[in-house]
C-alpha positions in Angstrom: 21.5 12.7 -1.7 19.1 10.2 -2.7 15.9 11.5 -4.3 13.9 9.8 -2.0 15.1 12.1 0.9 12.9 15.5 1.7 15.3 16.9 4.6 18.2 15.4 6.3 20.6 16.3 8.7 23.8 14.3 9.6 24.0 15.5 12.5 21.2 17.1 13.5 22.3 21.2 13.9 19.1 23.3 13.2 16.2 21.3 15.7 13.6 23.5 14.3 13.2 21.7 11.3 12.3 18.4 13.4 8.4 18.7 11.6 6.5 16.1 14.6 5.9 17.6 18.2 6.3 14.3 19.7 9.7 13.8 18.4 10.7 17.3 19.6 9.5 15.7 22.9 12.2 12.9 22.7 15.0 15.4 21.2 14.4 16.8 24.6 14.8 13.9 26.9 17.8 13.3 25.1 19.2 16.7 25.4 18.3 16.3 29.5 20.1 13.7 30.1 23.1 13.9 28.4 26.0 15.1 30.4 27.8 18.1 29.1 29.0 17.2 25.9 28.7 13.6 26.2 26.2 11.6 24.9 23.3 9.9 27.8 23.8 6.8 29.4 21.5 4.7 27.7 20.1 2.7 30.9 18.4 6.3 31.2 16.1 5.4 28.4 13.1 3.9 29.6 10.7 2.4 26.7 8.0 2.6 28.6 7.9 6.6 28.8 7.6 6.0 25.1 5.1 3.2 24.4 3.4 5.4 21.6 6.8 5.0 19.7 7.5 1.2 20.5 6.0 0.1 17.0 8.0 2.3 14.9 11.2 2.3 17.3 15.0 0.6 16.3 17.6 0.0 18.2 21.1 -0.3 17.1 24.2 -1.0 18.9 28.1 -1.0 17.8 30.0 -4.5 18.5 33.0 -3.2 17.5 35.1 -0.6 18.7 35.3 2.6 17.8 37.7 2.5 15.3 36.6 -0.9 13.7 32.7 -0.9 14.0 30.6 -3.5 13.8 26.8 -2.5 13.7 24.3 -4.5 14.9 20.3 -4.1 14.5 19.4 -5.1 18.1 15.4 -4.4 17.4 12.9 -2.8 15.0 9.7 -2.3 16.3 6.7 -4.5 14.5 5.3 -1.3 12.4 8.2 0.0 10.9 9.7 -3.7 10.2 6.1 -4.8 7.8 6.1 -1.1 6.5 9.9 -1.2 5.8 10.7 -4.8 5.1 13.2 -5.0 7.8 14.3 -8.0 10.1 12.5 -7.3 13.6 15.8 -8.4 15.6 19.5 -9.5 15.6 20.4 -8.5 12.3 24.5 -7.4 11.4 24.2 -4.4 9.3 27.2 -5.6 7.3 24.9 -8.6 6.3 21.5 -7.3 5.9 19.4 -6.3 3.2 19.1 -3.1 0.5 17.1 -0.8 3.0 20.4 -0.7 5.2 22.6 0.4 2.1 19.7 2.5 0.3 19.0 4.3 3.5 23.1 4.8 4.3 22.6 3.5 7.9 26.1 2.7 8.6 26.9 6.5 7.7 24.7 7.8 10.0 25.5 5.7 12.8 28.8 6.9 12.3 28.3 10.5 11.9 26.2 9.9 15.6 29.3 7.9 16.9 31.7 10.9 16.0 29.9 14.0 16.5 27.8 12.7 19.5 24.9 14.5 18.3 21.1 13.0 16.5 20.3 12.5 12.9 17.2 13.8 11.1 15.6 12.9 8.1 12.6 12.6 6.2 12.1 9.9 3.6 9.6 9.2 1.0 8.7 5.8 -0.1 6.2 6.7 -2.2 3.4 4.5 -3.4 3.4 1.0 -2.7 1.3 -1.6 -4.0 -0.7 1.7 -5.9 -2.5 1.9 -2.4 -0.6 3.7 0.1 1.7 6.8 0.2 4.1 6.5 2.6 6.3 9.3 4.2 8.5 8.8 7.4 10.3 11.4 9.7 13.1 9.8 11.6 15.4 10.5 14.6 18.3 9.3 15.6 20.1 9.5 18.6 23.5 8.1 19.9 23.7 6.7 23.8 26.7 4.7 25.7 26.5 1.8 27.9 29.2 2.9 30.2 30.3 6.1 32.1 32.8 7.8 29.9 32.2 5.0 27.0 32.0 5.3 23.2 29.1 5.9 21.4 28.1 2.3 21.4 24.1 2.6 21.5 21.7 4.2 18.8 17.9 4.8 19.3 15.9 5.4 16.1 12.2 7.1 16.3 9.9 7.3 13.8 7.1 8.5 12.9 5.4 7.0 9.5 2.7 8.4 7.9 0.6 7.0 5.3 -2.3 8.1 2.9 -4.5 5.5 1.2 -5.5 5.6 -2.2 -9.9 5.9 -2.0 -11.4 3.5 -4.5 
């Protein structure tokens, strides 16, 4: 596991450690509206019961099929793409930057694609520009786009906390 990583779990088993009551909040829309063991329908997410979370929120989607994926950053919200560095839309995983291969993206999505459960973690960036500490708690949870579908969908939320250097 790469230093930079305080907890993670791929796939999410022990929901107590989720640190951030509001993310807790959306583990539990998630666990309502899935249907028995199968991941939710993803038109059952409606951003707006989550504008808090739109900054800091990415969407991923698989163009491939199951057994050849091809991942596909649909959206990052504008918060977490200046913190981060990230594209803001559009972007093939296979094609993007060192964030998606430092982070091990694509192994996440696929652990959410197999076990049909979330992903935790909680990354440390440290200090950047010797100003601001930055610390991030992510969840990750896999949706489908059709009845009885694949795993096809992937909604990331975070929450990104920083502490400034005073001078």
């Amino acid at each position: 596991m790469d230093s930079s990583y305080i907890i993670i779990e791929s796939p999410l088993t022990d929901s107590s450690l989720i640190r951030t009551p509001r993310l807790k909040q959306v583990l539990e829309f998630w666990e309502q509206n899935k249907s028995g063991d199968d991941v939710p329908l993803w038109k059952c997410f409606n951003p707006m019961e989550f504008k808090d979370l739109l900054p800091t929120i990415s969407l991923f989607s698989n163009e491939g099929t199951p057994e050849n994926p091809d991942y596909l950053l649909r959206l990052e919200g504008d918060q977490s793409a200046q913190i981060l560095g990230l594209p803001s839309s559009m972007t093939k995983l296979k094609d993007a930057d060192d964030y998606f291969r430092k982070t091990r993206i694509e192994e996440h999505l696929a652990v959410m694609a197999q076990s049909k459960k979330p992903v935790y973690f909680i990354r440390n960036l440290g200090w950047r520009d010797n100003k601001k500490y930055i610390n991030y708690e992510i969840l990750c949870m896999p949706f489908t786009s059709k009845e009885k579908g694949f795993v096809d969908r992937f909604l990331s939320v975070k929450t990104i906390k920083t502490v400034s250097l005073n001078h």
